[in-house]
N, C-alpha and C positions, 0 to 999 in steps of 0.2 A: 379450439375444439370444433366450432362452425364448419372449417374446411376439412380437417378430419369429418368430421358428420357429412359432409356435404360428398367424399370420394365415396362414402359407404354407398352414400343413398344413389350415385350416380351407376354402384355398381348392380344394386338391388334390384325388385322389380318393383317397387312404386313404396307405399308408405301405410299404414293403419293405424288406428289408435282404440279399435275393437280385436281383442282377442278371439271375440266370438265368429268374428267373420275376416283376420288375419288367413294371408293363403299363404304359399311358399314362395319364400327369397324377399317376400317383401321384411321393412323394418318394421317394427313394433314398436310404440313411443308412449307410454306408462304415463299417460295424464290423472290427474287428479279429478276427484268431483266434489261437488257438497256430500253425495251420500257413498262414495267409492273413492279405492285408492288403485288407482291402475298398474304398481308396483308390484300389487298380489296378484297379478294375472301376466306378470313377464313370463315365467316358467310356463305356464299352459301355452303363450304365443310361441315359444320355443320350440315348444312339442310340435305344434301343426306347423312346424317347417320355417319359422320368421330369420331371416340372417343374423339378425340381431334384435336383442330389446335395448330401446335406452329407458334409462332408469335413474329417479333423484333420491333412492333411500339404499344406502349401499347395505344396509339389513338384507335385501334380496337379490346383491351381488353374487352373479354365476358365469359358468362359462356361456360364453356366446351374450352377456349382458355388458353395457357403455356406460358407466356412471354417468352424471353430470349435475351441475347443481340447482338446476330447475326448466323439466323436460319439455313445461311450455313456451318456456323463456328461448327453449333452445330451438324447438318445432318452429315459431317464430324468427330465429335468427339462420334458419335454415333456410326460410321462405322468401327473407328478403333476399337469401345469396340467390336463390333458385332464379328469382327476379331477377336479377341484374346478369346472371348468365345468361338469359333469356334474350336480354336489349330489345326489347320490343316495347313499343306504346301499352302503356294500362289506363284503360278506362274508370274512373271510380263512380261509385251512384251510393246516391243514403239520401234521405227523405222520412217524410212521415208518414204518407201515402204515396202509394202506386209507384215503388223502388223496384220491386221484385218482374212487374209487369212489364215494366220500362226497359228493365235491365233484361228483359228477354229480347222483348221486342226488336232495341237496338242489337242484341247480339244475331237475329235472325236480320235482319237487312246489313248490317256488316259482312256475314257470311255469305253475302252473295260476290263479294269481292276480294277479305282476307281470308286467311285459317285462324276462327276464333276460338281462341278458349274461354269459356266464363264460366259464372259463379250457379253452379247446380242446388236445384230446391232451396233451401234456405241456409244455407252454408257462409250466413255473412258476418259471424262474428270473431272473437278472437282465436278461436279453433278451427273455427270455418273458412276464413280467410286463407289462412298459409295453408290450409291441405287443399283449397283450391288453385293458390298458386302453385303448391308442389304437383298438381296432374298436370300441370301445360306440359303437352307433348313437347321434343324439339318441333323446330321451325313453325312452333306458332307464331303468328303476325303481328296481333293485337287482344288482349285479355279484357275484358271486360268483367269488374271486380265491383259488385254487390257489398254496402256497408252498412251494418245496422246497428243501433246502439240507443243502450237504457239509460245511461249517465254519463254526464260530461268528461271530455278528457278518452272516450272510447273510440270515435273516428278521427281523433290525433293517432292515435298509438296503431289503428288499423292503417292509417296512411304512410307510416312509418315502416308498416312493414310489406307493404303495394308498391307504395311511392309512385302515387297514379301522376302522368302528366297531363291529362283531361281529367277535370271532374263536371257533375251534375246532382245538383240539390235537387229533387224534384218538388218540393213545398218544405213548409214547417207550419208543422200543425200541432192538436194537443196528443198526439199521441203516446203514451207509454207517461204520460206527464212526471207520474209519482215519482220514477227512478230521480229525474232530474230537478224534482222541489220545484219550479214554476215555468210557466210557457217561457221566461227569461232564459231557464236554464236550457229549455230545448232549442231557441232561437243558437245560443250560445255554440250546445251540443255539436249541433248540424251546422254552422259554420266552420266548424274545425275543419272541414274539406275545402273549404276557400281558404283560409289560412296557410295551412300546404300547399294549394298551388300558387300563393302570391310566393311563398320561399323559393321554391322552386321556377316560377316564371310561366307554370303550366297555362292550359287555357281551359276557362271556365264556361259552360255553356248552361245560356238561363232563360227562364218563362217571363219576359217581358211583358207579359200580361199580367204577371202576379208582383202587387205593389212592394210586398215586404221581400221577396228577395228579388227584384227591382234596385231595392233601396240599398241590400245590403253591400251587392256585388259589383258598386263602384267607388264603395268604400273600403273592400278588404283584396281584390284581386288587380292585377296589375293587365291582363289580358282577359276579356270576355266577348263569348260569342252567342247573340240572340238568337231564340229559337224561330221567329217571325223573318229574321235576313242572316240564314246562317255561311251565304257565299259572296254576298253583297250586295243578293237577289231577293226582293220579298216573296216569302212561301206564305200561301193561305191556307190552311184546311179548317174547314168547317163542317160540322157535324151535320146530316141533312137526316128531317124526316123519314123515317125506317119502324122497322116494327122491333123486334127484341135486339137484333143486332146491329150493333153500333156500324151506320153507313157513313162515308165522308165522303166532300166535295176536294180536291186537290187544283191549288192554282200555282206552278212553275215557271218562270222564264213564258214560252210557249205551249209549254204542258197541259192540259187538260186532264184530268182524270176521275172518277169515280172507283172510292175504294169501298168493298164490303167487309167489314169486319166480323169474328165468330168470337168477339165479345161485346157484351151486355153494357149499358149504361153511356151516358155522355161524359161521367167521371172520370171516361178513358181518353178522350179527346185530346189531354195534354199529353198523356203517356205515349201518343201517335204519337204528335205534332214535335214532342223530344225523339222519337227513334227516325221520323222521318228529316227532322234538322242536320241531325249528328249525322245521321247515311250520306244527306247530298255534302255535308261538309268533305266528309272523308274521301270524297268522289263515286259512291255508289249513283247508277243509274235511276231515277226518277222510277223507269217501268221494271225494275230490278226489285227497288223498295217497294212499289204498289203493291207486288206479286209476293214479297215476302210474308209484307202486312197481311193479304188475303188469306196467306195458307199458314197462319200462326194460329196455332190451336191452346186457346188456356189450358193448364192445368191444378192441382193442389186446391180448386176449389175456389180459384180465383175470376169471379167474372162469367165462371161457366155457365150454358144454357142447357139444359137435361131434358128432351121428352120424354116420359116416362108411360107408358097403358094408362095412366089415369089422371097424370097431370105437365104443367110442363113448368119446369123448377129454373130457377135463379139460384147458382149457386155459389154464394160467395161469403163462405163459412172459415173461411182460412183466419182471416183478421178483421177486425173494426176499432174504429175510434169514432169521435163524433163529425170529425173532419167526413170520413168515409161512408159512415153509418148517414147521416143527412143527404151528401150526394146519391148514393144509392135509393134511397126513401123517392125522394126528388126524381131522378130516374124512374125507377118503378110506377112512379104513380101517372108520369106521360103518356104508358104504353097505352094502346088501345086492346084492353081485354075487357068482355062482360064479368067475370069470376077473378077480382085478386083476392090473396091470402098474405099478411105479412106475418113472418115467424121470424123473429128478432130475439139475440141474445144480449148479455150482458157486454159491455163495453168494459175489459177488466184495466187494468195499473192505470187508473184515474184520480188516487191517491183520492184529496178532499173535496176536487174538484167532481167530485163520480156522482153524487145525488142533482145536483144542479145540470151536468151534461146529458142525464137520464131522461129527467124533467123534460128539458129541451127535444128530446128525440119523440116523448108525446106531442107536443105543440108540431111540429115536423108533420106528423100522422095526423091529427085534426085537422090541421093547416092545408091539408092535401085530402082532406075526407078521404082517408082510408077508414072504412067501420071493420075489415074481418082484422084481427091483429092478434096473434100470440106472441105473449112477452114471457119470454125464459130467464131465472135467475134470482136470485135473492135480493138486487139493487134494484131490478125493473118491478119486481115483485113489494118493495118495501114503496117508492114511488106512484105508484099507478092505484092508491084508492082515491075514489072519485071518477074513475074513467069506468066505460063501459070494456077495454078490454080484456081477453084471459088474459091471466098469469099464472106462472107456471113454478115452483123453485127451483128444481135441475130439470137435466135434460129425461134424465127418467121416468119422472111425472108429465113431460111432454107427448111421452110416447107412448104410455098408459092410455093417455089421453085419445093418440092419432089409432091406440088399435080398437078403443071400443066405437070412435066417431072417425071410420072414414074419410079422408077429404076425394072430391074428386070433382074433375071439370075446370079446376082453377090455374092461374099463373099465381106460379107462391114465389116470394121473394125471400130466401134463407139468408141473414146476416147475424153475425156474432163474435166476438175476439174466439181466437181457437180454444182456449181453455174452456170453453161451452162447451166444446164438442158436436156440435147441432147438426156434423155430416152422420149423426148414427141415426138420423131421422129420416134420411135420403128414400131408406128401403121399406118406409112405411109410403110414401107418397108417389 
């Protein structure tokens, strides 16, 4: 069935699994949801021109429809053929923090020397994986493939269907904890990418700065490459004194350089020092990477800096954990501004561990004498008597709040997991 599936799709014009935004000649691929069954919407993909739907409920067998007997199972084994037609290097990345940044950044310094494809917005899970791998144009070079996951046994199965010969852990933290029952299970989790590359013989490339996977990655991989001597050569970069944008010092062979970055925070430092490792490994030029680095622009809310007519914002409302949410705090509180403001959300899938990591993110904030602080959420909100800071329970009593009191003149630093929602706050400040 795979190869069958796989002449369609080569004769097609690319792939969808929205009806709503299916064009013509592409296929249609009837995935399932918790609250949707994407089998009731083959016939509408039909209409608007789709070559075909594949479909796992032959109840809504038609003409121009592909049975099969489970359509993600199949999207997935399509993905992996698509790969291996491809023959090209795949890069993998999963972490707890700073996967998405990293896996940019590297793809932006790779592209100054391969045709890369990779992993757009956050397209790194089991849906998201193979409809990334199914866009790689022909004659792409090297893919760089983004892997996220809530419980164990999830970046086994996305490696299976990548089958990356590089990977990179970029930490293990408590992020997403709950999915996984204890930091055990996320330790566990995110080793499933060293795992595959020890079957495989791939090469692993790591933060030898960071003790725990230090520790892990000479005991589970057969080939590693440090991020500190990724050519045999020691690379330094160090974060030098700057005002909101993270600046670095760059030490190469003979090299010399000063890079400015247009992202926020020294929590980015490693997510450099990983895209600029993996580039000179790959054989990118030293002033090929500097230039990438410089002209890489966050986006999705990640790290970004906003001046706005009345303030100048921090925005990095996309995700938090306590790993990110401390670095960030810690950052923020170095800058040199007379006027900061922190407006922090809840920290969500922290399962039991969620009052205790909350707790911790006040001590972070006294700790650093921040006094202005808004805390959004029903966890920051249940934690936080005894303190002098607002609290808030949703984001809509936030903003109740920001339209009768103004803020203006400050550096605010917005963090929260995305189910906050705390970018609807942006157009208030």
């Amino acid at each position: 069935m795979t190869e069958q599936l796989y002449r369609v799709f080569r004769e097609s014009k690319g792939l969808s699994t929205d009806s709503r935004t299916v064009t013509g000649g592409q296929m249609f691929f009837a995935l399932w949801g918790d609250n949707f069954n994407g089998n009731k919407f083959a016939e509408a993909a039909l209409a608007k021109g789709a070559s075909c739907a594949v479909i796992d409920d032959p109840s809504f067998e038609t003409e121009g429809t592909i049975l099969v007997d489970d359509t993600l199972m199949e999207l997935q084994k399509l993905a992996n053929h698509h790969r291996k037609e491809l023959n090209c290097p795949v890069l993998g990345i999963t972490g707890s923090n700073g996967k998405t940044t990293t896996k940019e950044l590297i793809a932006a310094v790779l592209s100054k020397k391969f045709r890369i494809h990779y992993t757009r917005k956050n397209f790194n899970n089991q849906i998201g994986v193979p409809l990334t791998i199914l866009s790689a144009p022909e004659g792409t070079e090297l893919m760089v493939i983004e892997m996220g996951a809530n419980h164990v046994g999830e970046i086994r199965t996305l490696c299976l269907i990548a089958r990356p010969d590089y990977g990179i852990i970029t930490n293990i933290g408590t992020a997403h904890i709950e999915g996984f029952g204890s930091f055990e299970g996320v330790v566990k989790a995110k080793t499933e990418m060293y795992e595959h590359l020890r079957k495989v013989n791939g090469i692993a490339f790591y933060n030898d700065k960071d003790r725990l996977i230090s520790e892990k990655i000479f005991r589970m991989v057969n080939r590693a490459v440090p991020i500190s001597n990724p050519t045999g050569t020691e690379l330094k970069v160090v974060a030098e004194i700057s005002d909101l944008n993270l600046s670095l010092s760059v030490k190469y062979l003979q090299n010399k350089l000063k890079i400015r970055t247009n992202l926020f925070g020294s929590y980015n430092l490693d997510n450099i020092r990983a895209a600029i490792a993996i580039g000179l490994f790959f054989g990118v030029g030293i002033e090929d990477i500097a230039d990438a680095i410089e002209n890489y622009i966050p986006g999705d809310n990640r790290s970004q800096v906003r001046v706005t007519e009345n303030n100048t914002l921090i925005c990095d409302s996309y995700n938090a954990n306590p790993v990110s949410m401390k670095m960030a705090i810690e950052s923020f509180a170095a800058i040199a501004a007379d006027k900061k403001l922190c407006i922090l959300g809840d920290m969500l899938e922290l399962g039991d561990r969620s009052e205790e990591e909350h707790k911790k993110i006040h001590k972070v904030l006294t700790d650093h004498n921040l006094q202005n602080v808004m805390l959004t959420g029903p966890v920051f909100r249940k934690v936080s008597a005894g303190f002098r800071f607002k609290t808030f329970s949703n984001v809509t009593r936030l903003k109740e709040f920001l339209k009768l009191k103004p803020v203006k003149g400050y550096h605010i630093l917005i963090k929260g997991s995305r189910g906050m929602a705390l970018e609807e706050i942006y157009e208030l400040l």
